[in-house]
N, C-alpha and C positions, 0 to 999 in steps of 0.2 A: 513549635516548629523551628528547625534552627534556620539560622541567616544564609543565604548563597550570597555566592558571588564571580565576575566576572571578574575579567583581566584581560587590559587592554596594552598591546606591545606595541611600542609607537615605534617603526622601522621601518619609514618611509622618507624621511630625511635625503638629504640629493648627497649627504656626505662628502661638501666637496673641500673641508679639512684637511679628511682625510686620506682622499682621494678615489678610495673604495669601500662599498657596502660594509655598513659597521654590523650589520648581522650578521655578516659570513667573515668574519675576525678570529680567527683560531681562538678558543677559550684554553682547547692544550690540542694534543695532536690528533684526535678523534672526533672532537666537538665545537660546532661555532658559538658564537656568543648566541644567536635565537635559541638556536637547541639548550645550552646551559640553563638558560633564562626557562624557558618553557619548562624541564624536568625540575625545576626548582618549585615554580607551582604548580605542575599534578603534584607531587610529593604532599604538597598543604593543601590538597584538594580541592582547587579549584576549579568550579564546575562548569567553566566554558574560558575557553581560551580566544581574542580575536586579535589578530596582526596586522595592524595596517601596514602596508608596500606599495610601493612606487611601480609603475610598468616593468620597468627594467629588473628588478630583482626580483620582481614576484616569479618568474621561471625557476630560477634556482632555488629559491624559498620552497617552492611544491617538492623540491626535489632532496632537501634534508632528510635526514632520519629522527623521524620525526614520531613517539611511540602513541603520542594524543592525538586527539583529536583538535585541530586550531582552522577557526577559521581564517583564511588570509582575505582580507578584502584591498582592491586597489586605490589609493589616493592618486586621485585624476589631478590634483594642483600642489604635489608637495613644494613646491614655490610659494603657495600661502599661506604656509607657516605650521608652526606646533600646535596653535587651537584647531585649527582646521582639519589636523588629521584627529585630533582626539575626537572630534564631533565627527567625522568619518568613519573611526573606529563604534561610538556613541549610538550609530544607527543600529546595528545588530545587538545592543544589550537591551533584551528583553527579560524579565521574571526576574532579576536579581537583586535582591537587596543594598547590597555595595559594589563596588568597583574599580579594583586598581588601575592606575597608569602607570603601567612602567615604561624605564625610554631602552631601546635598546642598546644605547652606550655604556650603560652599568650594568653591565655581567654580572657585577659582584653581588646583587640579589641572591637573601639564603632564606631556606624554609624557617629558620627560627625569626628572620625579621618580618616576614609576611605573616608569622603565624600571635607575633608580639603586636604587631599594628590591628589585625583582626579580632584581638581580643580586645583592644580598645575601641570598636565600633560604636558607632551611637548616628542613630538614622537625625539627628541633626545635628551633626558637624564632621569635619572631613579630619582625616589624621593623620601626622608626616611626623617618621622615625626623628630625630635629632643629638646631635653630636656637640656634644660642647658649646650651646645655641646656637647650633646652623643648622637649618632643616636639610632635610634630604629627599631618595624616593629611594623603595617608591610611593606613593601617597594613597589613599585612600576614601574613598567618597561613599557618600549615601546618596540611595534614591534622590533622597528629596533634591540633594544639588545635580544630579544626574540630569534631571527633567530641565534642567533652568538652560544649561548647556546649547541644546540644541536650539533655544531660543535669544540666545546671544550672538551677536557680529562677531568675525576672524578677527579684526585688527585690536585685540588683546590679547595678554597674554594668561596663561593660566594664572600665576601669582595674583596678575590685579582679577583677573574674576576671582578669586577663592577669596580674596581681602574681604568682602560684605557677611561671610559666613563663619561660624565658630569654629576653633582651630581645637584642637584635641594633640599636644605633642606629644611624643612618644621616647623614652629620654633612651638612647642606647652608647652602648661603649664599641662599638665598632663604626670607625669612620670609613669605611667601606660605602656608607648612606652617600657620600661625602663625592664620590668618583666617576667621573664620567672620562669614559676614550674618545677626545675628539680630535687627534691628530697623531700622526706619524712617530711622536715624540712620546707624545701621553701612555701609545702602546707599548713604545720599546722599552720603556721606564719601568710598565706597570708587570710587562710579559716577558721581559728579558727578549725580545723576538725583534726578525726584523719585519717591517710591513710590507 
């Protein structure tokens, strides 16, 4: 039987960088950064989609054009950090094998990188694309670290939780892995646009 897997869009962040919801960020003139992100993995079939969102954005979130099915669930403390929405997102992954984090700040996710990290799976140890020896995301995890997650405290971060467990790198030549949008600057740099 082949492997499934979820995908977790962390896009609940209070963005206050950048001032405004990094999910609803023009990708071009059609399309936000969640929308880009999400058609990038149905295309590499990915067989459940879940978004974590903050109160505030989860209304316009519902209201993207959106052709998948995702679920958006809300983070009631995005003030508590990066682990805590993953382990928020973390409750609805049921049946799947693996599952990525991706952040919604890197739009720049492509079906060839999710589909280059999937085929380096291995249900003990997690997998992160790499550029020139910088890791990147989005990352990948197995079950077996999946389960340990929800039984861990927020006040770490994902780095030091993934430190006790085998690393699996993923060696690619696009530093796209590399970029995150977390400010006014970053976008206009990265999108030619203004914020």
């Amino acid at each position: 039987m082949d492997s499934t897997y979820t995908t977790i869009i962390l896009a609940s962040g209070l963005s206050e960088r950048m001032g405004k919801p990094k999910a609803l960020l023009r990708w071009d003139d059609t399309t936000t950064f969640l929308e880009k992100i999400i058609v990038e993995y149905s295309k590499a079939c990915c067989s459940k989609i879940i978004c974590t969102v903050n109160k505030e954005t989860e209304p316009f979130c519902r209201n993207l054009k959106i052709q998948t099915d995702v679920k958006f669930v809300i983070n009631q403390h995005p003030e508590w950090g990066r682990f805590y929405a993953i382990k928020t997102g973390m409750q609805e992954v049921q049946n799947s094998d693996f599952c990525f984090i991706q952040n919604v700040d890197n739009p720049f996710v492509s079906v060839e990188i999710i589909e280059k990290l999937f085929a380096e799976r291995n249900p003990d140890a997690w997998c992160s694309p790499v550029y020139k020896e910088r890791g990147g995301h989005p990352i990948l995890l197995p079950q077996s670290i999946i389960q340990k997650i929800s039984q861990t405290n927020n006040d770490i971060t994902l780095l030091d939780f993934l430190k006790p467990f085998r690393r699996i790198n993923v060696e690619t030549d696009n530093d796209a892995i590399l970029r995150n949008i977390n400010t006014p600057e970053d976008y206009a740099n990265f999108f030619n646009r203004k914020s």
